[in-house]
CHARMM internal coordinates of N, CA and C (Angstrom, degrees):
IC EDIT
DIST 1 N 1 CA 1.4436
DIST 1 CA 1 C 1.5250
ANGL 1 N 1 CA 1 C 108.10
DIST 1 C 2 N 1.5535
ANGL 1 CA 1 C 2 N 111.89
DIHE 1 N 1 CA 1 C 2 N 127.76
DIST 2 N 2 CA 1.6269
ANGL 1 C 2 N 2 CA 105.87
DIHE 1 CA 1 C 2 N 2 CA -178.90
DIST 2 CA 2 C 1.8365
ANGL 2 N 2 CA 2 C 89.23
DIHE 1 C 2 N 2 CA 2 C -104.80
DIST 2 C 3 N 1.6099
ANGL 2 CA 2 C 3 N 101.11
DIHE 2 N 2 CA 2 C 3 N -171.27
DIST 3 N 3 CA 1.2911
ANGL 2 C 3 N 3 CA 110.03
DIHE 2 CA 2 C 3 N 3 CA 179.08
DIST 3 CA 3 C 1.4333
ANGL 3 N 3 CA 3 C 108.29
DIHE 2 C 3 N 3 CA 3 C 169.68
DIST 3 C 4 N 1.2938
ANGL 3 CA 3 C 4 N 122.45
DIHE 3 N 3 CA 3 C 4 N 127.93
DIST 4 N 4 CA 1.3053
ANGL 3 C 4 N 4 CA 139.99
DIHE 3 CA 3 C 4 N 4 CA -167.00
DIST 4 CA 4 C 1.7179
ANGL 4 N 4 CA 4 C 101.96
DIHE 3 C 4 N 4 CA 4 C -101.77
DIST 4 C 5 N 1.6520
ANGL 4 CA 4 C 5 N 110.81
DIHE 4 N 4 CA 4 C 5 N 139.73
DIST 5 N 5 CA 1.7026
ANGL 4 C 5 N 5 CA 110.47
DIHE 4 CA 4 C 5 N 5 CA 176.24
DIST 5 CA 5 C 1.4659
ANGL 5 N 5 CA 5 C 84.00
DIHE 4 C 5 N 5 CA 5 C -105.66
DIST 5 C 6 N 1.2320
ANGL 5 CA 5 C 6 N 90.93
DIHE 5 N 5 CA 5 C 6 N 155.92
DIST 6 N 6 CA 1.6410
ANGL 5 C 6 N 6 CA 117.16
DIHE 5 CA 5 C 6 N 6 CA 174.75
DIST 6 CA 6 C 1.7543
ANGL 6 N 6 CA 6 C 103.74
DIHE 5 C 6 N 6 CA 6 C -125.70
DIST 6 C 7 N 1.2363
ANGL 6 CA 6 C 7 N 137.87
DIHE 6 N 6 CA 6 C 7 N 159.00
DIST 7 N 7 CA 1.3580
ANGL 6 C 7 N 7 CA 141.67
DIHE 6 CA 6 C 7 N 7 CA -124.12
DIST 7 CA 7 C 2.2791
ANGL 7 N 7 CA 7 C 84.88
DIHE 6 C 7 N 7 CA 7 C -154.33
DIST 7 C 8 N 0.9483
ANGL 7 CA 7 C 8 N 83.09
DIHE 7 N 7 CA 7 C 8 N -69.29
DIST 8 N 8 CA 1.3606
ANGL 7 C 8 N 8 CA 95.93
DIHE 7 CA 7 C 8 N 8 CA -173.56
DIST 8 CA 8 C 1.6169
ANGL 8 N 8 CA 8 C 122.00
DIHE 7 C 8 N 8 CA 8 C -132.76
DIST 8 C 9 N 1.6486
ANGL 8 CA 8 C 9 N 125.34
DIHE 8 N 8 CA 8 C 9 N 160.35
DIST 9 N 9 CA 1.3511
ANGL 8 C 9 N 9 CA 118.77
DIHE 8 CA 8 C 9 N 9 CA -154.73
DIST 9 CA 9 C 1.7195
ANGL 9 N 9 CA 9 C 90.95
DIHE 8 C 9 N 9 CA 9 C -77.87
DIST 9 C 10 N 1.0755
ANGL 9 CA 9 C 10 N 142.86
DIHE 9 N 9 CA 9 C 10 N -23.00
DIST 10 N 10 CA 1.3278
ANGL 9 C 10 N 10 CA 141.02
DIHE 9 CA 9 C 10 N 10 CA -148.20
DIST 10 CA 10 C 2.2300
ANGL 10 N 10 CA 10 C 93.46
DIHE 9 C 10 N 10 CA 10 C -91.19
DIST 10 C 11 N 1.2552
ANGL 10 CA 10 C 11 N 106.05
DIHE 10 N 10 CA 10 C 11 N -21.01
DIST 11 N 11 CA 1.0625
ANGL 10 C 11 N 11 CA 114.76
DIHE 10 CA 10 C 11 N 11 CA -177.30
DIST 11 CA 11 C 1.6265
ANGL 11 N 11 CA 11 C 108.03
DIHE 10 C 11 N 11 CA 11 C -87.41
DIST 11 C 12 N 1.3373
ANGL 11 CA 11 C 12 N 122.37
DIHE 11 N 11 CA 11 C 12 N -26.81
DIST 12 N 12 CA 1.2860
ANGL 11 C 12 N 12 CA 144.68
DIHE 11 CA 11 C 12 N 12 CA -147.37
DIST 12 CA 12 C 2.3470
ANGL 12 N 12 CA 12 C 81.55
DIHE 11 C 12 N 12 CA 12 C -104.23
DIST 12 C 13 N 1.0154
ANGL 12 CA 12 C 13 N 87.45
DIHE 12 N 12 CA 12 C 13 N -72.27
DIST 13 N 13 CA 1.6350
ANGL 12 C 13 N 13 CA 98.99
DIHE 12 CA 12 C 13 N 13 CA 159.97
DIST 13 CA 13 C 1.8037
ANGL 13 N 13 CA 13 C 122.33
DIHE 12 C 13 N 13 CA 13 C -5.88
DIST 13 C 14 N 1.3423
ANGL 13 CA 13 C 14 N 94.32
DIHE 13 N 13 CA 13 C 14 N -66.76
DIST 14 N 14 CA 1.7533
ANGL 13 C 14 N 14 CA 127.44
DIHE 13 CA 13 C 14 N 14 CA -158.68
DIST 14 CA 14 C 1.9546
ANGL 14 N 14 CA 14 C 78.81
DIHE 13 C 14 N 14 CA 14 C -66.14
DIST 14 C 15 N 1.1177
ANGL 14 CA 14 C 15 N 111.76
DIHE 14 N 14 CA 14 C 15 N -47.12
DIST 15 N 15 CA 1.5906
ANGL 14 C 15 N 15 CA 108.70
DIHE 14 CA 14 C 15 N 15 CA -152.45
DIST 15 CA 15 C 1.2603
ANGL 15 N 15 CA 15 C 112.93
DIHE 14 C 15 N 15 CA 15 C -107.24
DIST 15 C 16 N 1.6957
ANGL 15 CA 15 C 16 N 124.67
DIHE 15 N 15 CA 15 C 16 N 20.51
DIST 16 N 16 CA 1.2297
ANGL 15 C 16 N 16 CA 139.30
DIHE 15 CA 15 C 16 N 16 CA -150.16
DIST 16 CA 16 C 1.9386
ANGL 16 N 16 CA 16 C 91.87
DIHE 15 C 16 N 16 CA 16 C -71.35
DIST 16 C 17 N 1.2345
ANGL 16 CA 16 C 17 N 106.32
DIHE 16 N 16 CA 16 C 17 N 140.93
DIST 17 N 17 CA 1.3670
ANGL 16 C 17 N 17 CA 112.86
DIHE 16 CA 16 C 17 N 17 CA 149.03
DIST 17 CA 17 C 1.8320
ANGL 17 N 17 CA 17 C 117.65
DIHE 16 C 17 N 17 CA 17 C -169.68
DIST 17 C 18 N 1.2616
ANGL 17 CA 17 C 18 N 107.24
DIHE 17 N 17 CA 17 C 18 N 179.95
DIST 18 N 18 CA 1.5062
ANGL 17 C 18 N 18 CA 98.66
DIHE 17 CA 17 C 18 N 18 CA -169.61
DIST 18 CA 18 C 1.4285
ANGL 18 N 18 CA 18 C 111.80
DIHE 17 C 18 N 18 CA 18 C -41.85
DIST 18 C 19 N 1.2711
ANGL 18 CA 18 C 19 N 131.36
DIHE 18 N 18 CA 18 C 19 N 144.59
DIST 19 N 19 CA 1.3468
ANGL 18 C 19 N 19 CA 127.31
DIHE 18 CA 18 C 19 N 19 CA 149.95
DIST 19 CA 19 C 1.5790
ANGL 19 N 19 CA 19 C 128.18
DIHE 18 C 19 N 19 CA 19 C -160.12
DIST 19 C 20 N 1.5108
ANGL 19 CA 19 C 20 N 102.57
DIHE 19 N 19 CA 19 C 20 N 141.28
DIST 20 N 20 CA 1.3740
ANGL 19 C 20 N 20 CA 82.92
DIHE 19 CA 19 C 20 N 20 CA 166.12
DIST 20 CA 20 C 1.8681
ANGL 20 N 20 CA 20 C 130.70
DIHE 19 C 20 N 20 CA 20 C -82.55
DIST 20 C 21 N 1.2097
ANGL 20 CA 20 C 21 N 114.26
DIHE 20 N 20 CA 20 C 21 N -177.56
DIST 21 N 21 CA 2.0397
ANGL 20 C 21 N 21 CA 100.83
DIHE 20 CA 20 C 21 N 21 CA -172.43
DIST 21 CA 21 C 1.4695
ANGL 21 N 21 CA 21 C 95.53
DIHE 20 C 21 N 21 CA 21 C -148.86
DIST 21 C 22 N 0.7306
ANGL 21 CA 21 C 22 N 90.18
DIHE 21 N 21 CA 21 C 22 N 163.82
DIST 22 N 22 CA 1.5907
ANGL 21 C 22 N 22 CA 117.30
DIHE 21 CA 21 C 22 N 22 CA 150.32
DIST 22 CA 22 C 0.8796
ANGL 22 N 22 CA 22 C 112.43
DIHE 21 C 22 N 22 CA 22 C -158.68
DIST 22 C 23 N 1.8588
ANGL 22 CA 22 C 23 N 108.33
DIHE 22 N 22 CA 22 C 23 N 139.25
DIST 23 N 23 CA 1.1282
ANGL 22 C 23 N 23 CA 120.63
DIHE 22 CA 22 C 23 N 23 CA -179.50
DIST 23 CA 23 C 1.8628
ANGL 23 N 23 CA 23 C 112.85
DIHE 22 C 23 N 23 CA 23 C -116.23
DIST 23 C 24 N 1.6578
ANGL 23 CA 23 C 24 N 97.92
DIHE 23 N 23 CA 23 C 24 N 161.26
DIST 24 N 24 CA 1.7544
ANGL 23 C 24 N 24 CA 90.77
DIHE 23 CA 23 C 24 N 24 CA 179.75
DIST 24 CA 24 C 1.7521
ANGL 24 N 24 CA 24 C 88.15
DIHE 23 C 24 N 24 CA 24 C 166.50
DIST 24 C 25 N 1.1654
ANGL 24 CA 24 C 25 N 94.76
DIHE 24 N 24 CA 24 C 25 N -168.55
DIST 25 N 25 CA 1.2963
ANGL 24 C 25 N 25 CA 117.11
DIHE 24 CA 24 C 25 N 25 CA -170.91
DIST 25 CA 25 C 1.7822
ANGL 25 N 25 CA 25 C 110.24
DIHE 24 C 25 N 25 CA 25 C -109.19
DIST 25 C 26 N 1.4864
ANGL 25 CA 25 C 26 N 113.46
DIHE 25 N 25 CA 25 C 26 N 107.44
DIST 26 N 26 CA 1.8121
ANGL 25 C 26 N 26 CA 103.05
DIHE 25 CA 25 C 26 N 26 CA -162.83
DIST 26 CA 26 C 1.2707
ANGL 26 N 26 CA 26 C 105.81
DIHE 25 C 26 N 26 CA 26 C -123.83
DIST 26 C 27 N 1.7701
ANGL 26 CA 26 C 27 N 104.47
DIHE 26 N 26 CA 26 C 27 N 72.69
DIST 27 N 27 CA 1.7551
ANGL 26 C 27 N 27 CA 105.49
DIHE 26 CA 26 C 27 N 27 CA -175.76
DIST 27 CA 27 C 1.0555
ANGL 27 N 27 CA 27 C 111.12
DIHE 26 C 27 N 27 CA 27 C -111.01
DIST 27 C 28 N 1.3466
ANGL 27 CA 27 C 28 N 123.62
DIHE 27 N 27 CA 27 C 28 N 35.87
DIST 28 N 28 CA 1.5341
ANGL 27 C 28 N 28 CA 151.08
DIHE 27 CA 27 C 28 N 28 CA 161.84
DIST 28 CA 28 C 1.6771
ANGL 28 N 28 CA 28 C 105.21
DIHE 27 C 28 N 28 CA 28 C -159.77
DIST 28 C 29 N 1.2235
ANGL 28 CA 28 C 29 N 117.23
DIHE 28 N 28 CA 28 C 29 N 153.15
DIST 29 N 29 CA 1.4943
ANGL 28 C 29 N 29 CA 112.68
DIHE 28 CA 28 C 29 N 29 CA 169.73
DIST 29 CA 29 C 1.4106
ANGL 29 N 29 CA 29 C 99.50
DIHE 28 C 29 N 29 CA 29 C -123.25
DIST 29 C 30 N 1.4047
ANGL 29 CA 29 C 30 N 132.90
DIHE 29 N 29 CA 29 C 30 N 107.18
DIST 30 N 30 CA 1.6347
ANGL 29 C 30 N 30 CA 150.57
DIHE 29 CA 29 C 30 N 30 CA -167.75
DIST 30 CA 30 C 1.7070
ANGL 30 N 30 CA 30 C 99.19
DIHE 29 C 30 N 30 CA 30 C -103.34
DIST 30 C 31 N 1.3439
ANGL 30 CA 30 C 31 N 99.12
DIHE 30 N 30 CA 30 C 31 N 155.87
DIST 31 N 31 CA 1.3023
ANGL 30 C 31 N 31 CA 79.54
DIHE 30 CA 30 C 31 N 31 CA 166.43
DIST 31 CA 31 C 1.6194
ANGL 31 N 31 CA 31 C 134.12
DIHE 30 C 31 N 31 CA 31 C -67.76
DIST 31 C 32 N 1.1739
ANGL 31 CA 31 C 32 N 112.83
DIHE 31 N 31 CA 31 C 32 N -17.43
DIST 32 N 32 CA 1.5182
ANGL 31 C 32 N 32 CA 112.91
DIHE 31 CA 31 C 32 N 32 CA 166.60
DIST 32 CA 32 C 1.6515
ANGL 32 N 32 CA 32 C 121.98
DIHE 31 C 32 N 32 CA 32 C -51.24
DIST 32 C 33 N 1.4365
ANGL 32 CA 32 C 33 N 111.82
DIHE 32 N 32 CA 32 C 33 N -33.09
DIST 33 N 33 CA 1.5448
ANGL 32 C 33 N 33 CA 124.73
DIHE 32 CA 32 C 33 N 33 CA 173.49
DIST 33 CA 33 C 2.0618
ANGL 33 N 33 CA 33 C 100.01
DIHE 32 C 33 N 33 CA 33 C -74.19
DIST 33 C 34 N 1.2290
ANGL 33 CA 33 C 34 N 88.79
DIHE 33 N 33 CA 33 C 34 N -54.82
DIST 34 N 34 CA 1.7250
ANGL 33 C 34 N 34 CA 75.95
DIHE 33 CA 33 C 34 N 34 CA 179.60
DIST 34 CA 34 C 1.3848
ANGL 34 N 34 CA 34 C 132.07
DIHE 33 C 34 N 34 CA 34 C -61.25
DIST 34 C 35 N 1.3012
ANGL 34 CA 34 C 35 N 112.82
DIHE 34 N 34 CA 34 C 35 N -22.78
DIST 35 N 35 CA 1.5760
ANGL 34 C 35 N 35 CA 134.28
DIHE 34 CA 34 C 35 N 35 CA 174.23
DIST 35 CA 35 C 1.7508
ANGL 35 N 35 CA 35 C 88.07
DIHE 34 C 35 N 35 CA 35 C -59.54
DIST 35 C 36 N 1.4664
ANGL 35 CA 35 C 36 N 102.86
DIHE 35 N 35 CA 35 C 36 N -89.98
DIST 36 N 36 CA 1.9366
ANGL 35 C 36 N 36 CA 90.18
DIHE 35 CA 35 C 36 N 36 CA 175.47
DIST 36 CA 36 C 0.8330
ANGL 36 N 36 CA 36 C 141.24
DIHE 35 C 36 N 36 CA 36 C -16.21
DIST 36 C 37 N 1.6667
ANGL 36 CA 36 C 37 N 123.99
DIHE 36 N 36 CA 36 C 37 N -44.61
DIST 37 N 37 CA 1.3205
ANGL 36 C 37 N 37 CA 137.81
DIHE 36 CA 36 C 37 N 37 CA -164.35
DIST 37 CA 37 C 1.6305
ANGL 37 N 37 CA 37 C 106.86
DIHE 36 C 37 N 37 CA 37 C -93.85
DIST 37 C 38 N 1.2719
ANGL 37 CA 37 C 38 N 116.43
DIHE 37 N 37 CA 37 C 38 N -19.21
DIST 38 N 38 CA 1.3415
ANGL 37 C 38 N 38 CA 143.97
DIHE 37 CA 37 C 38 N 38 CA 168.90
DIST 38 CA 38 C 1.5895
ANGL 38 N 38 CA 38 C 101.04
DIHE 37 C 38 N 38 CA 38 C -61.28
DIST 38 C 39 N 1.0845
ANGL 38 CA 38 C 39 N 106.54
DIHE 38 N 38 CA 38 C 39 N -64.97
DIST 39 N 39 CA 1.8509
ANGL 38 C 39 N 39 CA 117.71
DIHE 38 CA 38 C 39 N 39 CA -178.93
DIST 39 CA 39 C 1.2803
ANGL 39 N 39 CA 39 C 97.84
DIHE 38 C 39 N 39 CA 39 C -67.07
DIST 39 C 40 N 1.3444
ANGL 39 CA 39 C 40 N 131.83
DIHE 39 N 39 CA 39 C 40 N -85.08
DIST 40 N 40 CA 1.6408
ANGL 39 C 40 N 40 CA 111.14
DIHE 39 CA 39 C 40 N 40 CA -177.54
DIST 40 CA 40 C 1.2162
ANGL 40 N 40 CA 40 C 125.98
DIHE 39 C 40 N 40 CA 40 C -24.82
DIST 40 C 41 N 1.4155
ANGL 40 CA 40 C 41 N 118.46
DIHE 40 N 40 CA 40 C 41 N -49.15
DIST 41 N 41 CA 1.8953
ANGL 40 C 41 N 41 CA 120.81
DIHE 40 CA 40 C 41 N 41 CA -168.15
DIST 41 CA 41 C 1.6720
ANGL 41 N 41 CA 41 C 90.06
DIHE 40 C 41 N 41 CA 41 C -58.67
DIST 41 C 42 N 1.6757
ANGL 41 CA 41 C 42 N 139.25
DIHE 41 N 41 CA 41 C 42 N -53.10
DIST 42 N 42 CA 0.8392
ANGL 41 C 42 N 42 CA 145.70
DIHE 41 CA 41 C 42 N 42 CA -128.25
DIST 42 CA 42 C 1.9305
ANGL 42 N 42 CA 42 C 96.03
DIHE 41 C 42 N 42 CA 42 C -91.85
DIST 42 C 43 N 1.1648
ANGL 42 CA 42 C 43 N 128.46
DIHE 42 N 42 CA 42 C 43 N -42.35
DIST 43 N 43 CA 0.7002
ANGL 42 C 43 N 43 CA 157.87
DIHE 42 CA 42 C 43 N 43 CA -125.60
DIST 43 CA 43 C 1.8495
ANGL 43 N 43 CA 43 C 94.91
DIHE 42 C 43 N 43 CA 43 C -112.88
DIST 43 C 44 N 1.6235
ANGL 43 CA 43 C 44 N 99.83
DIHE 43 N 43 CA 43 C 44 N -60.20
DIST 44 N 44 CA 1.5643
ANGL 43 C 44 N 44 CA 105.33
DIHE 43 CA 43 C 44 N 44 CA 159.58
DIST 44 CA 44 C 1.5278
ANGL 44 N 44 CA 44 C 116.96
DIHE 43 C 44 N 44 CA 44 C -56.94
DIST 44 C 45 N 1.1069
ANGL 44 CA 44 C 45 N 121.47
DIHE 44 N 44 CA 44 C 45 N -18.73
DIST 45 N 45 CA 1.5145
ANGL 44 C 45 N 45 CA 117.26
DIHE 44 CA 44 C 45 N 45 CA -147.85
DIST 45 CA 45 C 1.9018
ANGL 45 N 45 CA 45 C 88.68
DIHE 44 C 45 N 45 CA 45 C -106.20
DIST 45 C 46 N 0.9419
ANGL 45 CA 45 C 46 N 103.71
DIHE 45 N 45 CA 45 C 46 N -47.58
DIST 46 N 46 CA 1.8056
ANGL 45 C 46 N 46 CA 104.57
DIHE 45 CA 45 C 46 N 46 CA 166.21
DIST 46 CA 46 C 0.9029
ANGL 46 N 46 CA 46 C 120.80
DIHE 45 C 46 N 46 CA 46 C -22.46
DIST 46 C 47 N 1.8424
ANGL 46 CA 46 C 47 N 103.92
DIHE 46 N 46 CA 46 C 47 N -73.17
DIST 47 N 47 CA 1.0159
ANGL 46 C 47 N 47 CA 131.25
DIHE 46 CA 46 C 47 N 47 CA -176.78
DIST 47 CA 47 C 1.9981
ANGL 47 N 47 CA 47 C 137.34
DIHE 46 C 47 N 47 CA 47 C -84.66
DIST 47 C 48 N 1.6592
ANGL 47 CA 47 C 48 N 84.78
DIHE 47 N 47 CA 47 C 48 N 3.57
DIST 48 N 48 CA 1.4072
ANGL 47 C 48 N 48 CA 106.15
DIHE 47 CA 47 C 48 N 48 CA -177.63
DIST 48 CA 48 C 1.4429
ANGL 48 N 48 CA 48 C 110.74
DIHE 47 C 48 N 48 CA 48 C 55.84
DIST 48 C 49 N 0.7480
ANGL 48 CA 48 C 49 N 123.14
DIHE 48 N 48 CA 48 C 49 N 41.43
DIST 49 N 49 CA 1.6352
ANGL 48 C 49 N 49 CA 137.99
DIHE 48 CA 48 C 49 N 49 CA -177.84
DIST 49 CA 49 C 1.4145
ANGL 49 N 49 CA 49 C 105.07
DIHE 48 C 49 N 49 CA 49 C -108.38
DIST 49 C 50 N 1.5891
ANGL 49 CA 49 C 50 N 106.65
DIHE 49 N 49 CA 49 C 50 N 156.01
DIST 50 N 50 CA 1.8043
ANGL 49 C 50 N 50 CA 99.21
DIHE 49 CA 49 C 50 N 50 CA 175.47
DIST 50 CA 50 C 1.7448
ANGL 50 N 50 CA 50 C 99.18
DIHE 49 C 50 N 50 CA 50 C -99.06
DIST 50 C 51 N 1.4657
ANGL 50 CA 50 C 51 N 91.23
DIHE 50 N 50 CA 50 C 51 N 154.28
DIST 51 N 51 CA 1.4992
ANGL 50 C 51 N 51 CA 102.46
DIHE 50 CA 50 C 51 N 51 CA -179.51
DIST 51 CA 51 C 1.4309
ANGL 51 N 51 CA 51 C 119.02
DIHE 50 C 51 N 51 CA 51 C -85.12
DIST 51 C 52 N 1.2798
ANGL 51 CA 51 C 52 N 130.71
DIHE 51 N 51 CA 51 C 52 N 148.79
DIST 52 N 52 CA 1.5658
ANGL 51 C 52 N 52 CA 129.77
DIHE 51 CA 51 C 52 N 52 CA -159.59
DIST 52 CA 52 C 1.4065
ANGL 52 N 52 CA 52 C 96.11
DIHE 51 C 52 N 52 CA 52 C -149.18
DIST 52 C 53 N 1.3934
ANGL 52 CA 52 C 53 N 100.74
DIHE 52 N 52 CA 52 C 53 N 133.19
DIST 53 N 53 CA 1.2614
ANGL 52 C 53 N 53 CA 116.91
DIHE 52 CA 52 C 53 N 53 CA 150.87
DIST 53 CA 53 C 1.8854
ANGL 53 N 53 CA 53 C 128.87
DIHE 52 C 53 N 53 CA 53 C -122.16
DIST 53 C 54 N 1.4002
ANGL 53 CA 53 C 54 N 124.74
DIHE 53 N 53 CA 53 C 54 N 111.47
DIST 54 N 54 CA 1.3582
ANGL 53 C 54 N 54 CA 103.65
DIHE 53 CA 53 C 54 N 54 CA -175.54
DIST 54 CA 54 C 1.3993
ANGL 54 N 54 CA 54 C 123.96
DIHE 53 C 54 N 54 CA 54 C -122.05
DIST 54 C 55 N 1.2638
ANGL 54 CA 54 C 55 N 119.59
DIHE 54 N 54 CA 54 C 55 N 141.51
DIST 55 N 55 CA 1.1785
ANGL 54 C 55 N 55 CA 133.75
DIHE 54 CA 54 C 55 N 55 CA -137.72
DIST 55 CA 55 C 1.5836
ANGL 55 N 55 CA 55 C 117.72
DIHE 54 C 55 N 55 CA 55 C -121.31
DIST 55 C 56 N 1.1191
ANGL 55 CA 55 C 56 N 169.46
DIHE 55 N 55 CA 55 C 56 N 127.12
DIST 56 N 56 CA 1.6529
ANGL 55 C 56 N 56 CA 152.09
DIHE 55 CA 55 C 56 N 56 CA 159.40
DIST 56 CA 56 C 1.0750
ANGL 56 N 56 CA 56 C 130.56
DIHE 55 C 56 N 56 CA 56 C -80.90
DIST 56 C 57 N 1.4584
ANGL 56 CA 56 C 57 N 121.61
DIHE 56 N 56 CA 56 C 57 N 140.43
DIST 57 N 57 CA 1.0148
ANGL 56 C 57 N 57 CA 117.10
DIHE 56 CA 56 C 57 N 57 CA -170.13
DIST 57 CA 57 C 1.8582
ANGL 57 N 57 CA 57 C 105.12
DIHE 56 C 57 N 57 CA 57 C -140.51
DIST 57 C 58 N 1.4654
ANGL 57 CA 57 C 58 N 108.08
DIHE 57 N 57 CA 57 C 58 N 122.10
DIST 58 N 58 CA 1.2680
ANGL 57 C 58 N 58 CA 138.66
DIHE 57 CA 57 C 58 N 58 CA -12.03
DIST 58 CA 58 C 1.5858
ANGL 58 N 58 CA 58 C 102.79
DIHE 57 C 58 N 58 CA 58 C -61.52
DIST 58 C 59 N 1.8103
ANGL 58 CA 58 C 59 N 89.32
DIHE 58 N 58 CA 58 C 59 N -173.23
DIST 59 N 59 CA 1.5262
ANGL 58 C 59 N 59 CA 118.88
DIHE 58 CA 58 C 59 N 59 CA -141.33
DIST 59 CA 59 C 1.9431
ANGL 59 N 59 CA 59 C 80.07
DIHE 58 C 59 N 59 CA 59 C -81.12
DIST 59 C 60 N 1.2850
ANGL 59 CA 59 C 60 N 126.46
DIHE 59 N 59 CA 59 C 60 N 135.91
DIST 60 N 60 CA 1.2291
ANGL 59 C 60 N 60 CA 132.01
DIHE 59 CA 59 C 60 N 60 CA 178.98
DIST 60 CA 60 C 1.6962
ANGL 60 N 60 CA 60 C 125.75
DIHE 59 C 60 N 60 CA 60 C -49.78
DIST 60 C 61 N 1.8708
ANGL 60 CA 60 C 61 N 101.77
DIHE 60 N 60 CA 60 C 61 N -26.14
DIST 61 N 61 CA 1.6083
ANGL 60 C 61 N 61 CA 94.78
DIHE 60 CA 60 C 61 N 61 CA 171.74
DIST 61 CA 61 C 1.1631
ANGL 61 N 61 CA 61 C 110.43
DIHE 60 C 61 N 61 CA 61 C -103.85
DIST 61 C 62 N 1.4660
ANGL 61 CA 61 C 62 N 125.02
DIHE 61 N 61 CA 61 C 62 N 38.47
DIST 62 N 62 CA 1.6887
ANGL 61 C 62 N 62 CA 135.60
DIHE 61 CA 61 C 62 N 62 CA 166.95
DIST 62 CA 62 C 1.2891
ANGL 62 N 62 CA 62 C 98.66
DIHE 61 C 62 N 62 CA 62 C -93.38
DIST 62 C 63 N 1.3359
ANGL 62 CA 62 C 63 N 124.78
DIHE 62 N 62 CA 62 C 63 N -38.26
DIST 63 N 63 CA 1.5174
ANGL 62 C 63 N 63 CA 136.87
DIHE 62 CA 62 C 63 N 63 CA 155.01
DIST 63 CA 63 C 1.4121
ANGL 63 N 63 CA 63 C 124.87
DIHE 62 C 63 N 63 CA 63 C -34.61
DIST 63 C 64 N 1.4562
ANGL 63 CA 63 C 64 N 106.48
DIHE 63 N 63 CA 63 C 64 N -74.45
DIST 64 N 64 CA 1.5378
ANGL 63 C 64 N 64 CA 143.06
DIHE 63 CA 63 C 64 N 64 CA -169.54
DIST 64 CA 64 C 1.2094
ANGL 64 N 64 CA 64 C 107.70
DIHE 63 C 64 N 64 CA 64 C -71.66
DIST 64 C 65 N 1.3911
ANGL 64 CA 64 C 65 N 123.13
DIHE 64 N 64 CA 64 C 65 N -23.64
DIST 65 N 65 CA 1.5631
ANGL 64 C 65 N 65 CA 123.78
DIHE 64 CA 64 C 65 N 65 CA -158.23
DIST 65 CA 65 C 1.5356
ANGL 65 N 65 CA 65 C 107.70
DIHE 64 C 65 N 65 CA 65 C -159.50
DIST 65 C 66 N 1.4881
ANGL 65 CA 65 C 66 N 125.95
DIHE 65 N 65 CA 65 C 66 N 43.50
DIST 66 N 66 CA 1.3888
ANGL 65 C 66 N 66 CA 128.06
DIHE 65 CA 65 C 66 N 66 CA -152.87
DIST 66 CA 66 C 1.6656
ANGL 66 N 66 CA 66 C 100.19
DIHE 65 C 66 N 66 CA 66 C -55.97
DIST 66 C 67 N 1.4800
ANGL 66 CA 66 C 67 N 110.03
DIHE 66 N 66 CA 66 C 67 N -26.93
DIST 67 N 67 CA 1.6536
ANGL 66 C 67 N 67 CA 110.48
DIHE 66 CA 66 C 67 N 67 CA -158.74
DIST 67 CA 67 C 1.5118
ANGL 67 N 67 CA 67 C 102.72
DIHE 66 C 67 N 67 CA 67 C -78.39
DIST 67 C 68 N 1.3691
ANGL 67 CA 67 C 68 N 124.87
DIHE 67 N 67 CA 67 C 68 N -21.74
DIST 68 N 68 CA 1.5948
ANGL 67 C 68 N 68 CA 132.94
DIHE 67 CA 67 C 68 N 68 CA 178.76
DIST 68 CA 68 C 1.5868
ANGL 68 N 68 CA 68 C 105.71
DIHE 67 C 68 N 68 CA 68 C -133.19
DIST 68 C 69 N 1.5093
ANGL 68 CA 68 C 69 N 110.39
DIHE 68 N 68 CA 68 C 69 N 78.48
DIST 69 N 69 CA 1.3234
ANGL 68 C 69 N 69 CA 103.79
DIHE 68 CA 68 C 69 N 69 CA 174.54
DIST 69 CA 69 C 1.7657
ANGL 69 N 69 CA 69 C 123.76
DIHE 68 C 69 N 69 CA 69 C -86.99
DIST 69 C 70 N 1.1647
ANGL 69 CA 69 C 70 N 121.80
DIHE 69 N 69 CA 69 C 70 N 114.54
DIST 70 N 70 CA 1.5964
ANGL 69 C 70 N 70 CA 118.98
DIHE 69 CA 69 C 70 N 70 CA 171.49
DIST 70 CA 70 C 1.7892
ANGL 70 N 70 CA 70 C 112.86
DIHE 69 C 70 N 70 CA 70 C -0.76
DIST 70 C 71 N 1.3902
ANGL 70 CA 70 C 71 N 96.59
DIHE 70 N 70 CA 70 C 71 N 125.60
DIST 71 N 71 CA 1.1369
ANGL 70 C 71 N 71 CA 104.25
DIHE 70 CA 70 C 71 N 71 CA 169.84
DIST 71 CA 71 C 1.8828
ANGL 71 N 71 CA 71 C 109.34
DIHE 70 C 71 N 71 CA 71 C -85.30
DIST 71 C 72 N 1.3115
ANGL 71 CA 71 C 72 N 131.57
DIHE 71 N 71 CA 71 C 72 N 124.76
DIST 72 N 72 CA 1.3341
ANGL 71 C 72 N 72 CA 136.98
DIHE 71 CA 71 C 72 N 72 CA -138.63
DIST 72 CA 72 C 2.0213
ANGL 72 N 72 CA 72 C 79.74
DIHE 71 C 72 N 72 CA 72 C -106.92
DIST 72 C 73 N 1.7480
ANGL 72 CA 72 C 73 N 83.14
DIHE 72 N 72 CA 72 C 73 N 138.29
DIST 73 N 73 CA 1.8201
ANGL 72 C 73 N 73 CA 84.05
DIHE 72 CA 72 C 73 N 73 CA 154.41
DIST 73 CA 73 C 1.7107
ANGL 73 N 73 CA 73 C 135.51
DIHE 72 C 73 N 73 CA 73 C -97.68
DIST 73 C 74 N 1.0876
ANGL 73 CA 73 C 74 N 90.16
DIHE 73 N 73 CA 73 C 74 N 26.67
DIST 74 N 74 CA 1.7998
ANGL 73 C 74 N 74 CA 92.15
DIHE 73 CA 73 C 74 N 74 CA -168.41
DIST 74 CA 74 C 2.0006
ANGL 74 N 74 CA 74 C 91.78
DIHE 73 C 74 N 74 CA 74 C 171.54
END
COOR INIT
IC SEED 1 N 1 CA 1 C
IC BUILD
């Protein structure tokens, strides 16, 4: 499996093509994240589309909640 990071949407932009995603927060990969990522690959591959997953960085309630930020699994 390859996979390219993207930094920003304007970068994400440059390389746009069909895809399917899922999105979420993947600071552990459980099996509940792999089940997803399972359906996207599957889902891209149907449809010949590339598979996406997108992610934030930082974690969105470090933002939302600076005074109690998520304790991260990985």
């Amino acid at each position: 499996m390859s996979f390219q990071v993207f930094h920003s949407l304007d970068e994400v932009r440059a390389h746009a093509a069909p895809a399917a995603i899922t999105i979420g927060n993947f600071d552990g990969v459980h099996r509940g994240h792999q089940l997803l990522f399972a359906r996207v690959e599957a889902a891209a591959r149907t449809h010949h589309w590339v598979s996406t997953a997108l992610t934030f960085a930082p974690h969105p309630a470090r933002i939302l909640k600076p005074d109690r930020p998520p304790r991260l699994l990985s």
